[in-house]
MITI-981185 format. One record per residue (C-alpha): residue in three letters; y negated, x, z; residue number from 1. Coordinates in steps of 0.02 Angstrom, whole numbers, plus 50000, padded with zeros to 5 digits. Example, Ala and Ser with C-alpha at 12.3 -4.5 7.8 and 13.67 -1.06 7.14 Angstrom:
<recs>
 res     Y     X     Z   n
 Ala 50225 50615 50390   1
 Ser 50053 50684 50357   2
</recs>
This chain:
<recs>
 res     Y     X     Z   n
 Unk 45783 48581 49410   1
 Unk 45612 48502 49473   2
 Unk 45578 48510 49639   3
 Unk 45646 48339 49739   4
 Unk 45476 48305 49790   5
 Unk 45399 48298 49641   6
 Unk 45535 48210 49575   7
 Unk 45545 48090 49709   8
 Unk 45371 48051 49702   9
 Unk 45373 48006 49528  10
 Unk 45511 47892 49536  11
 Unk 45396 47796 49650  12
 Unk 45256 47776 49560  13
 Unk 45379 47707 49418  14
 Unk 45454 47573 49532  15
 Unk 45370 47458 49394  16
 Unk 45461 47548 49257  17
 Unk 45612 47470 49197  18
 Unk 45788 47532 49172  19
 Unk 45848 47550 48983  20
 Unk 45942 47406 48977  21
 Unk 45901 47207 48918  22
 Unk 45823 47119 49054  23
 Unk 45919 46954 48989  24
 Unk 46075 46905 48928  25
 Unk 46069 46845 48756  26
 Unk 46196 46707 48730  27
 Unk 46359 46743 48614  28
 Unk 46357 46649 48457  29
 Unk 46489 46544 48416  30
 Unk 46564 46484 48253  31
 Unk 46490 46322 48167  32
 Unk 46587 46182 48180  33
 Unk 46689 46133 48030  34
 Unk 46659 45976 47915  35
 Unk 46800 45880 47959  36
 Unk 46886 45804 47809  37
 Unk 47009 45639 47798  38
 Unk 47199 45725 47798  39
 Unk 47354 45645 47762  40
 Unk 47466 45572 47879  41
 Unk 47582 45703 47961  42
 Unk 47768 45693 47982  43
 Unk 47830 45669 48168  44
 Unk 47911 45844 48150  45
 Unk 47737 45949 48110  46
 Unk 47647 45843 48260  47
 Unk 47764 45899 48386  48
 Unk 47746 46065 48319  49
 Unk 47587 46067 48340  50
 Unk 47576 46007 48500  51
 Unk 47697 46156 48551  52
 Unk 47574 46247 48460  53
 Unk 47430 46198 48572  54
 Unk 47498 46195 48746  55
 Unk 47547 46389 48692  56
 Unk 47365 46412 48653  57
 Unk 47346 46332 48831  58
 Unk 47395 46489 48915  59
 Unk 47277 46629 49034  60
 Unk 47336 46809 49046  61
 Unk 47280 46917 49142  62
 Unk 47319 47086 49082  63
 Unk 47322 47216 49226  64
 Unk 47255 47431 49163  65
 Unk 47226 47470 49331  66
 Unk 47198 47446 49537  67
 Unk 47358 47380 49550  68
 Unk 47492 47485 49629  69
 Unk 47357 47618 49666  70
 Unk 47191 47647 49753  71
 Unk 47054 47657 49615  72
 Unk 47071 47659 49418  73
 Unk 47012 47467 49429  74
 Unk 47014 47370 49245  75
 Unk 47078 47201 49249  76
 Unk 47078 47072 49072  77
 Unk 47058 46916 49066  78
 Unk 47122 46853 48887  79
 Unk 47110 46659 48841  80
 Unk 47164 46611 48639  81
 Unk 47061 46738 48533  82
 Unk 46915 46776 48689  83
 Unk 46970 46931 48800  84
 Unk 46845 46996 48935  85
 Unk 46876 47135 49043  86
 Unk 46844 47160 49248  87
 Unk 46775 47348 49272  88
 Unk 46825 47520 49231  89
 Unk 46847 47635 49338  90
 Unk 46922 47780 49354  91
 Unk 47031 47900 49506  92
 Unk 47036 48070 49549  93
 Unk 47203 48189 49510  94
 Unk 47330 48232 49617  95
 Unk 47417 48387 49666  96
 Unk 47556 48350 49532  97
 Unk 47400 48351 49378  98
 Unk 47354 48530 49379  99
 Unk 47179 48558 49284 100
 Unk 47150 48367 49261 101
 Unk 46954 48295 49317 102
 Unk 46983 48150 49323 103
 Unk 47104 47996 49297 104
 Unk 47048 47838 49186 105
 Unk 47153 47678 49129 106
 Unk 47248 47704 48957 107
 Unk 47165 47577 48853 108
 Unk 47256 47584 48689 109
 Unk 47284 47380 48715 110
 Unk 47106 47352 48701 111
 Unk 47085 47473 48579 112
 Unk 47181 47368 48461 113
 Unk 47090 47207 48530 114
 Unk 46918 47281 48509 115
 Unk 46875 47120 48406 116
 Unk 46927 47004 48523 117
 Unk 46819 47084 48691 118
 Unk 46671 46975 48740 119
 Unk 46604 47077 48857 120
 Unk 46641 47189 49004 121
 Unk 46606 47128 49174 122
 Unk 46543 47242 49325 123
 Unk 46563 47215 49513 124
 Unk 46493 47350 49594 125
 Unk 46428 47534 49556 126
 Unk 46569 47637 49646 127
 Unk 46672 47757 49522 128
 Unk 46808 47666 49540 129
 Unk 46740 47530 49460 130
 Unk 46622 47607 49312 131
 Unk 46684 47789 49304 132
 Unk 46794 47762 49135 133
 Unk 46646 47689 49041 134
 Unk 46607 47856 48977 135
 Unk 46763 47875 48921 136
 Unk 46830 47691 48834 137
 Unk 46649 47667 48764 138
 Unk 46723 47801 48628 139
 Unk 46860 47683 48573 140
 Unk 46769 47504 48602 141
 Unk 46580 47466 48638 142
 Unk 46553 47287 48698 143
 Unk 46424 47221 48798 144
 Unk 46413 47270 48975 145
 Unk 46349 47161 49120 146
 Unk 46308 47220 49300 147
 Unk 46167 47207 49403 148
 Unk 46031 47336 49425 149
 Unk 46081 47475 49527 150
 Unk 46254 47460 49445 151
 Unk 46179 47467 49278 152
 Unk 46054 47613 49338 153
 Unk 46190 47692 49371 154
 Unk 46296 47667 49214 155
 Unk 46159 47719 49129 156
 Unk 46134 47878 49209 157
 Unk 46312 47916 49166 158
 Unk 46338 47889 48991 159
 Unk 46162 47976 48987 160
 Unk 46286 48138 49048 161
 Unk 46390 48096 48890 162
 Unk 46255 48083 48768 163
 Unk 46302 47881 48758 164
 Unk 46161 47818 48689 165
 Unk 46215 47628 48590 166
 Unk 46285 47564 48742 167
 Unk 46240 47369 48756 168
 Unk 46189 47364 48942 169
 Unk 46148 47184 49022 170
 Unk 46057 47139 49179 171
 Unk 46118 46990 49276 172
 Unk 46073 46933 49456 173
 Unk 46187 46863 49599 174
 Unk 46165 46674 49559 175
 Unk 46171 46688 49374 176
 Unk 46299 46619 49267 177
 Unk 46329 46714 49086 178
 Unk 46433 46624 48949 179
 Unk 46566 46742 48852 180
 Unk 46664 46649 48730 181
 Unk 46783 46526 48810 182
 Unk 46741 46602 48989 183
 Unk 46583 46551 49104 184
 Unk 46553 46681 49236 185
 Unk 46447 46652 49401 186
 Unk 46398 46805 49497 187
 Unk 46412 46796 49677 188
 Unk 46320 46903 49813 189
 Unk 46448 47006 49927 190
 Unk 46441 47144 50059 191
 Unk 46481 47312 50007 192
 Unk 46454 47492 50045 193
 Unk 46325 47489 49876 194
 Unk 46188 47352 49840 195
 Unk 46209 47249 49705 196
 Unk 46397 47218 49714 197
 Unk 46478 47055 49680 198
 Unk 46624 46944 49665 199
 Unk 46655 46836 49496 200
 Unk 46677 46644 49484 201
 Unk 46767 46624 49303 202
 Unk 46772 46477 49237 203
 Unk 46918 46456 49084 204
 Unk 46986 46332 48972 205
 Unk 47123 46288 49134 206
 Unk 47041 46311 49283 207
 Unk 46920 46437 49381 208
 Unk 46984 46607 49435 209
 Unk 46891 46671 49582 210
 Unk 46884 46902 49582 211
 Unk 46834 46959 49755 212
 Unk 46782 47125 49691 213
 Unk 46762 47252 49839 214
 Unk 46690 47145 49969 215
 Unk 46679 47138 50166 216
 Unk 46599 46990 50275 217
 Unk 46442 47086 50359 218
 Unk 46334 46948 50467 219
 Unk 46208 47088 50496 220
 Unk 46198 47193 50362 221
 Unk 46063 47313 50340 222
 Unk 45957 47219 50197 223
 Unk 45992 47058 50275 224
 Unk 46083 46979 50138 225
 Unk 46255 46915 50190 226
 Unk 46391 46866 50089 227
 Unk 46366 46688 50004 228
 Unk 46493 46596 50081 229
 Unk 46422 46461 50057 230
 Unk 46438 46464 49863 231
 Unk 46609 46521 49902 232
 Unk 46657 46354 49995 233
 Unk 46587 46262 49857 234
 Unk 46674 46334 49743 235
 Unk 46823 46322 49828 236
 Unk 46804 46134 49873 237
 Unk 46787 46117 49664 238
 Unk 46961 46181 49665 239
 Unk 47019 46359 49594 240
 Unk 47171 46422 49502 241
 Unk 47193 46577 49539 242
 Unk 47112 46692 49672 243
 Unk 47118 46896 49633 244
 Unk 47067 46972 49799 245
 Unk 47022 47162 49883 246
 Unk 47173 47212 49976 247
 Unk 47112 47402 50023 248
 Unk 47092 47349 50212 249
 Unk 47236 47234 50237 250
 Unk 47327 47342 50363 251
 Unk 47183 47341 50490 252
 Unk 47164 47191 50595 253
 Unk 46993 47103 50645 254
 Unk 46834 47121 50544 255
 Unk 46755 47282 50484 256
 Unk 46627 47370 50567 257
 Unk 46422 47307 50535 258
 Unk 46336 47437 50414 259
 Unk 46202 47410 50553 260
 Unk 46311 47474 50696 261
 Unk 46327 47643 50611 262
 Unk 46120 47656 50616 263
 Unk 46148 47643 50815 264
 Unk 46290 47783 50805 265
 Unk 46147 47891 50678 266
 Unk 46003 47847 50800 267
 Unk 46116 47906 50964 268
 Unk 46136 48090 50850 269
 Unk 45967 48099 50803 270
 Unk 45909 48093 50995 271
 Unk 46032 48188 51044 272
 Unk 45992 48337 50938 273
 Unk 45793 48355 50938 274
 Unk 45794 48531 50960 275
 Unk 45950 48561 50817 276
 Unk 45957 48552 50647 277
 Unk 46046 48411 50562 278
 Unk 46148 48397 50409 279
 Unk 46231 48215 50355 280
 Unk 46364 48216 50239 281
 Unk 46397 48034 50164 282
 Unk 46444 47944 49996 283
 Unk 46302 47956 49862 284
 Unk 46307 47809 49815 285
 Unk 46306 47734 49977 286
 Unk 46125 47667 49962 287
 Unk 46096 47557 50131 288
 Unk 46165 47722 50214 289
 Unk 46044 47821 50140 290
 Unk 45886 47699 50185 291
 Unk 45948 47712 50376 292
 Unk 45956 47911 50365 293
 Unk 45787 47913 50287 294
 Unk 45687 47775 50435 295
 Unk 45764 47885 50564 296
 Unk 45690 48034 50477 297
 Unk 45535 47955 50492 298
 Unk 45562 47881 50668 299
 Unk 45599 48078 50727 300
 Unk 45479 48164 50615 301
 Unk 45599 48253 50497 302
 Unk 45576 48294 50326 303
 Unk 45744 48242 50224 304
 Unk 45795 48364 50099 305
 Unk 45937 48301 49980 306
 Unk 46102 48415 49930 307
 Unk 46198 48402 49781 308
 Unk 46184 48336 49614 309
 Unk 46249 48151 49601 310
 Unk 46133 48148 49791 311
 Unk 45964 48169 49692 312
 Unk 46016 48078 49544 313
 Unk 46045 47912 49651 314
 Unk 45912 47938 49779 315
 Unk 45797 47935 49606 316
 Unk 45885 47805 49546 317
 Unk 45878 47683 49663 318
 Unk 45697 47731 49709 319
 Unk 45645 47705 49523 320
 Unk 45734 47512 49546 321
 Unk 45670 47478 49733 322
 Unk 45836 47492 49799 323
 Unk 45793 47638 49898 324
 Unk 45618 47667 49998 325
 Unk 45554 47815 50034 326
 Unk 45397 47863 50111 327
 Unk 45262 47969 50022 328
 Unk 45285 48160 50084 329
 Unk 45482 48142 50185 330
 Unk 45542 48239 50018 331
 Unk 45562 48396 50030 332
 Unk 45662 48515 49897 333
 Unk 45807 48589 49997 334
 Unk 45733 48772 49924 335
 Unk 45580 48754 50037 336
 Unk 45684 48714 50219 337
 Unk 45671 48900 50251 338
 Unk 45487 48852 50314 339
 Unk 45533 48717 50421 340
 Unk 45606 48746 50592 341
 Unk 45778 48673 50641 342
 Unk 45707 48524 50709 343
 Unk 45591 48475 50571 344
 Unk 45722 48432 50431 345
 Unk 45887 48347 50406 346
 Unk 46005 48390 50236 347
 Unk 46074 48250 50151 348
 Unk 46235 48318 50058 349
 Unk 46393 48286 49953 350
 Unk 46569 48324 50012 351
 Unk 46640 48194 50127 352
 Unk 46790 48224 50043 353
 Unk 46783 48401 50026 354
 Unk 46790 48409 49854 355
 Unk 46784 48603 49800 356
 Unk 46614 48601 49705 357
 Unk 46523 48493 49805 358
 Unk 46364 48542 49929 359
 Unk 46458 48537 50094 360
 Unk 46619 48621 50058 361
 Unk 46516 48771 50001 362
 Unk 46417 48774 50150 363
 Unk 46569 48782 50242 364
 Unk 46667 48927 50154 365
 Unk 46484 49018 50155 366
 Unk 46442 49001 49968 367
 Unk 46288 48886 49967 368
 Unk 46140 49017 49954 369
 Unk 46013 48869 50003 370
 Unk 46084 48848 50158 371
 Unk 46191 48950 50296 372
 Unk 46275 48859 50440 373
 Unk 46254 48934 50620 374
 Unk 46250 48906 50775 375
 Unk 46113 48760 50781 376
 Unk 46179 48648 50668 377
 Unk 46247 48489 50691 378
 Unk 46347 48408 50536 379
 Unk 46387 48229 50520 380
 Unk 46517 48166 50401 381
 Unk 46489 47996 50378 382
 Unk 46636 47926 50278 383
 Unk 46825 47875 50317 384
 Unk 46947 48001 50248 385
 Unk 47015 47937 50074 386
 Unk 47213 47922 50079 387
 Unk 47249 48099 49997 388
 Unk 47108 48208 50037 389
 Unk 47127 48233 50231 390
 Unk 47216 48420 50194 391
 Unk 47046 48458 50102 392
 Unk 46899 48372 50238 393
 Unk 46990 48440 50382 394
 Unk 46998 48610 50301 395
 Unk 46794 48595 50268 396
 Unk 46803 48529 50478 397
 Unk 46877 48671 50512 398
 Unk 46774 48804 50412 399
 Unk 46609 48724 50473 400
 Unk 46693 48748 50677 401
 Unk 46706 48939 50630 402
 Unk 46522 48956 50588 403
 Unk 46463 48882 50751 404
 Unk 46415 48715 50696 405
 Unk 46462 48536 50796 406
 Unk 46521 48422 50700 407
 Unk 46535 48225 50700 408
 Unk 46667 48123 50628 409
 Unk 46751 47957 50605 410
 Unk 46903 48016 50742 411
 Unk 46767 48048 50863 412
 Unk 46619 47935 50857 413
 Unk 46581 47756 50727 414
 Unk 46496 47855 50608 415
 Unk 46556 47748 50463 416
 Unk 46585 47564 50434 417
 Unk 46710 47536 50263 418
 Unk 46640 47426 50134 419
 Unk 46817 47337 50141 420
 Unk 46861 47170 50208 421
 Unk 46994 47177 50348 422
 Unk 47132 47031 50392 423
 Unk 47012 46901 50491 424
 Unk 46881 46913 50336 425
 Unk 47041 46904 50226 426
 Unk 47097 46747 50283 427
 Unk 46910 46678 50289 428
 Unk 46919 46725 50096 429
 Unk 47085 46613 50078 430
 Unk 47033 46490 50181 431
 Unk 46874 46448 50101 432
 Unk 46955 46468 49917 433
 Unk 47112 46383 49938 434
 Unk 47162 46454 49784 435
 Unk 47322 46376 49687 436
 Unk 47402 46551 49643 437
 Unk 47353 46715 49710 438
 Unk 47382 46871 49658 439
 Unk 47331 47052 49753 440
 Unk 47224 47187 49713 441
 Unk 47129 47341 49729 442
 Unk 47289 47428 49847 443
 Unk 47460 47517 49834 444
 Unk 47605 47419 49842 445
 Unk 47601 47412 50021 446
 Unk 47436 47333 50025 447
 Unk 47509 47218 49877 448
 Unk 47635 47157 49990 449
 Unk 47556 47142 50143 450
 Unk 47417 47060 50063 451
 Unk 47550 46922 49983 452
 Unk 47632 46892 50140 453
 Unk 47461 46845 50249 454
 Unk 47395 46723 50095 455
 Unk 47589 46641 50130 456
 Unk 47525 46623 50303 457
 Unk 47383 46536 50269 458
 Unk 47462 46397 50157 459
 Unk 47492 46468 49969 460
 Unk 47672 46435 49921 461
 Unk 47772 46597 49907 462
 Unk 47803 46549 49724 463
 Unk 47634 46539 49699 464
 Unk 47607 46720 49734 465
 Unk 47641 46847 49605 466
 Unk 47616 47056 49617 467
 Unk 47584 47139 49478 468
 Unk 47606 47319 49409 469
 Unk 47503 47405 49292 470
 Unk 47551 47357 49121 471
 Unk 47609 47192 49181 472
 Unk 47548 47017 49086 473
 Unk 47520 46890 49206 474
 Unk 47543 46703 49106 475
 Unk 47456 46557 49186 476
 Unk 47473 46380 49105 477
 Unk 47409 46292 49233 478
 Unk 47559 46245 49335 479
 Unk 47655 46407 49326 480
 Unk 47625 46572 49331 481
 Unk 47717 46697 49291 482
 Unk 47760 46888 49222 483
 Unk 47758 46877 49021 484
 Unk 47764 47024 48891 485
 Unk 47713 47227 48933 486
 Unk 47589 47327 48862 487
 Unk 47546 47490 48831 488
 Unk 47467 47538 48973 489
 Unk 47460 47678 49107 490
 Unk 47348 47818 49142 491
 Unk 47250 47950 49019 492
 Unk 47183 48127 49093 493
 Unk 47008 48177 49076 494
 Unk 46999 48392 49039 495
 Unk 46854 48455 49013 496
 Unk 46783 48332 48876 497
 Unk 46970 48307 48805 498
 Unk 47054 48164 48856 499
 Unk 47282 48161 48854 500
 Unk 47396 48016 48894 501
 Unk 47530 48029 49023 502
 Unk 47658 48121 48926 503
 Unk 47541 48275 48889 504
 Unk 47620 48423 48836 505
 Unk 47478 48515 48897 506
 Unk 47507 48439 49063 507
 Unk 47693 48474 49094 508
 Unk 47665 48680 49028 509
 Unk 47545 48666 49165 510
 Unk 47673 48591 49309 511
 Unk 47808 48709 49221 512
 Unk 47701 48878 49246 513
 Unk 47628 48816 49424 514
 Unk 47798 48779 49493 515
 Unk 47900 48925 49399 516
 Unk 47787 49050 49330 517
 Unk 47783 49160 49154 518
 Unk 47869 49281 49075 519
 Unk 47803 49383 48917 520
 Unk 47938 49454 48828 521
 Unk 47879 49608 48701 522
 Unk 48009 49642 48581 523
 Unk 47991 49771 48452 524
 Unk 48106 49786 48290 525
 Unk 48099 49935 48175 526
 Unk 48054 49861 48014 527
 Unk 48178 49973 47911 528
 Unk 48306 49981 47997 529
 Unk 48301 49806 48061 530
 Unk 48368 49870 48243 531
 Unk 48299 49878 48429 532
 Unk 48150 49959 48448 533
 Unk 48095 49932 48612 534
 Unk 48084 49767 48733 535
 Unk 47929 49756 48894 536
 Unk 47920 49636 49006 537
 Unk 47766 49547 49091 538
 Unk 47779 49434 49231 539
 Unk 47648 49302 49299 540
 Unk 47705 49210 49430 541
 Unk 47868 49257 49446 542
 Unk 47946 49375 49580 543
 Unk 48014 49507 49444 544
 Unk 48080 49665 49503 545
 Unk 48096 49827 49455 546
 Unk 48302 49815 49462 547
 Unk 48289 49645 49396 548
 Unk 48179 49668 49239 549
 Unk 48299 49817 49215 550
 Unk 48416 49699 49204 551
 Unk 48345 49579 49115 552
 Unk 48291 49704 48959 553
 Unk 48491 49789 48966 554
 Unk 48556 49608 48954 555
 Unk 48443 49550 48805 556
 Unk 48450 49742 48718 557
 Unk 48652 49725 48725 558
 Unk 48661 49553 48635 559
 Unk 48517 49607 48513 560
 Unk 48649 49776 48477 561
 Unk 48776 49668 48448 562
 Unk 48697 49558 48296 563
 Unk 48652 49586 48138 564
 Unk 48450 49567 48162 565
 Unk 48458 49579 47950 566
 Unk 48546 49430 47938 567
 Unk 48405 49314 48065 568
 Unk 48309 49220 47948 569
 Unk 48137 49251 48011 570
 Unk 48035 49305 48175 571
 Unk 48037 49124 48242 572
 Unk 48228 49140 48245 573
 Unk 48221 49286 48351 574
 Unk 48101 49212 48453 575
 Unk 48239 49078 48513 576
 Unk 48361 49215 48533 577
 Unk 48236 49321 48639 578
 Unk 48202 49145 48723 579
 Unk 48374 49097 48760 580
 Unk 48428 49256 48829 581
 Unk 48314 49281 48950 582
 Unk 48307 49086 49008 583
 Unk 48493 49101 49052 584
 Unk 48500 49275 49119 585
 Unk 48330 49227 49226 586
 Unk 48400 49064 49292 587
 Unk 48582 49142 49349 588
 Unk 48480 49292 49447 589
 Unk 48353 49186 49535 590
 Unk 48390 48992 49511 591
 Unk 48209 48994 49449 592
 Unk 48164 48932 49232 593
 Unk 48016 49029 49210 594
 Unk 47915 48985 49033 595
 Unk 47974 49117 48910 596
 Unk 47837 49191 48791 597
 Unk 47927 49310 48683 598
 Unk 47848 49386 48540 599
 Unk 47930 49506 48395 600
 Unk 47843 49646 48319 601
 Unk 47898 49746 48157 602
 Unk 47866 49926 48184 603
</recs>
């Protein structure tokens, strides 16, 4: 890898240089008109018909693959007639019940078989769980793709990983309006914990539907550009149809923190730690973070050496773009910090979430050969814990206490500020929309529900409100809405560079040896004779005994005795035999069903 300096340094001097993707939208074509020809009168039967026929046509689904029911995964589609566009994709980490699995992405076999229909695909922000599947679904459909510039920088970088190289990628600008078949979309600048994210104004054939996207209400945020609530309100004085909005933070009440408070919070560590050296763990991708950590560098005269792979990729990234500033010379390549005293440099590293690989989690357990924690370090996790992984940060809290560091986090000082709107910027949302239906997203079911019950409070009819489920088809005709048809849908596992559905076999041998262990059963027949040669047992994972493998071997050598092995058709037969015994005899001794391997051998 080139040194980050070097690296760094170029990426400035190719601000200028510009991403890989089309600077401007091209419009879709649309069919020609027709020649209309004179027709003969219809009867009164066909008219109504067709009339039936049309208000059908008359109908907006919204199809939901994701960030419904669960934090992350997010893919929402729009479908109007014979136009569908689609509302991110992202993806989610496993959980402890998907043994071996990366990573988690939205099953979609739907728009697989709709590939024709897909206009476009529509992104709100950078985050993974918003753009992390694109590597992924690009394999089975390749539409256009429209973000804005970091988003896209980022996209890019990733299907770069993949070796994606005929993705259509389209920059747009908060303020811009794109056209995509029978849908007009407006992007509109929000608050987030990433530049460039926005919410989507879309206007249909029935009515405008107004997608928060990840958003909080920041009045000071760091780059000075607030969330346009202004456009908002006009939008929602224009009237709107249906509102889709972030319920991640509905549980907390009053606004989220300023991005800008944090810097205060980051300032107070930096003075109080002149003589120490200082690591910061925080998101990647977390760019107006990053810009704070890197002026108060500068304001303390420390070089800034980054940590961890998607850390350098984005800090170059959003350098190349002009997201990101940084100063000629605060580089530094995190193999040179050896030469710099404790109070000359701060680390910039992955692992907020202790993830296992990642740059601060190996610091803690003492396997990060760049750097070794003692004494004189202080470490600053600046994130929230994500739902899930507190049994894996507070393990890394506690590892990095052992070595003699101090360490700062969320329980103990306002070293983070979420990028999610909270109740009082909720209802400022509703308020200013005044949508006619609503529907939640972005949460569990919880935050589903919760989320429902305050847009009640705040004047949308309780009929008007509608939660959906992943795999659910919302129908909107303009004075209803409601659930319509189900389709396939759900979640597909990303191993390695394979990718399995739900129902993987390959999945469930993994839960079935995790939870019960294996047993190898080697089972020798004399090939004259056709009798019992000799049986061995090998255990992984299971608590096998002398006296019980004893056991185990008598039991299945008396029923083998007993038959006539000439008479068993072939060795897969025997197999089951070998397989059956043991499962039974196994399951009565211990209450456990080990996997059974056997295998025959002719001797």
């Amino acid at each position: 890898m080139k040194e980050q300096k070097k690296t760094i340094k170029n990426s400035k001097q190719n601000v200028s240089k510009k991403p890989h993707f089309n600077k401007s939208v091209k419009k879709v074509k649309t069919a020609e008109k027709p020649t209309l020809k004179p027709q003969k009168k219809q009867p009164k039967q066909a008219i109504q018909s067709q009339k039936q026929q049309k208000n059908s046509d008359r109908t907006l689904k919204i199809r939901f693959l994701g960030g419904v029911g669960e934090i992350g995964k997010n893919m929402t589609a729009l479908e109007f007639g014979k136009d569908i566009i689609v509302i991110d994709a992202g993806l989610t980490f496993p959980n402890e019940n998907m043994p071996g699995v990366d990573l988690v992405i939205p099953d979609t076999t739907y728009l697989e078989q709709n590939k024709n229909k897909i206009r476009g695909i529509i992104i709100t922000h950078g985050h993974e769980d918003h753009i992390g599947a694109l590597p992924y679904i690009l394999k089975g459909i390749n539409p256009p793709i429209f973000g804005t510039k970091l988003s896209l920088t980022l996209i890019e970088n990733k299907l770069k990983e993949q070796k994606i190289n005929d993705a259509n990628l389209n920059s747009v600008k908060a303020g811009s309006t794109i056209k995509l078949g029978c849908f007009s979309i407006e992007f509109v600048h929000v608050n987030h914990s990433i530049a460039g994210a926005v919410a989507l104004s879309i206007t249909t054939p029935i009515g405008v539907v107004f997608h928060s996207g990840d958003f909080k209400i920041d009045y000071t945020p760091v780059n000075g550009e607030t969330t346009n609530l202004n456009r908002i309100a006009e939008i929602g004085k224009r009237g709107v149809l249906l509102l889709m909005a972030d319920s991640t933070n509905i549980e907390i009440e009053g606004s989220s923190m300023s991005e800008s408070a944090v810097k205060e919070t980051l300032d107070h560590v930096f003075a109080d730690n002149v003589s120490r050296r200082l690591i910061i763990a925080t998101f990647a991708s977390n760019v107006y973070r990053l810009q704070q950590i890197l002026d108060l560098a500068v304001k303390y005269k420390r070089k800034v050496a980054f940590s961890g792979r998607s850390m350098i990729n984005i800090a170059e990234s959003a350098s190349k773009i002009g997201e990101l500033n940084i100063p000629d010379k605060l580089i530094v390549d995190i193999e040179h910090i050896k030469n710099l005293k404790d109070s000359e440099i701060v680390i910039v590293s992955t692992g907020t979430q202790g993830e296992p690989m990642s740059a601060l989690t190996r610091m803690a357990s003492g396997e990060f050969n760049k750097v070794t924690i003692g004494g004189n370090d202080t470490v600053v996790i600046s994130a929230s814990v994500i739902p899930g992984n507190e049994k894996m940060i507070y393990g890394v809290i506690n590892n990095l206490y052992r070595l003699g560091a101090e360490v700062i986090y969320e329980s103990l000082e306002p070293i983070h500020a979420s990028g999610h709107a909270c109740r009082v910027e909720l209802k400022t949302l509703h308020s200013l929309i005044k949508p006619k239906f609503f529907i939640p997203v972005h949460g569990e079911y919880r935050h589903l529900k919760k989320h429902s019950d305050l847009a009640e409070s705040v004047g949308t009819p309780k009929r008007n409100i509608l939660i959906a489920e992943i795999g659910d088809t919302v129908a909107i005709d303009g004075k209803n809405i409601k659930k319509a048809d189900k389709f396939t849908s759900g979640s597909k596992f990303v191993d390695g560079v394979g990718i399995d559905g739900a129902d993987s076999f390959v999945l469930r041998d993994r839960i079935h040896l995790s939870e019960d262990g294996l047993v190898v059963a080697v089972v020798a027949i004399d090939e004259f004779s056709a009798k019992l040669s000799s049986i061995e047992l090998i255990s992984k994972g299971v608590v096998l005994t002398e006296a019980l493998s004893n056991g185990a071997k008598d039991n299945l050598a008396n029923s083998l005795k007993q038959m006539d092995l000439k008479k068993v058709r072939d060795e897969s037969e025997l197999q089951d035999i070998v397989r059956r015994n043991l499962k039974n005899f196994l399951f009565k001794q211990t209450k456990k069903n080990p996997m059974i391997l056997p295998i025959v051998m002719l001797v």
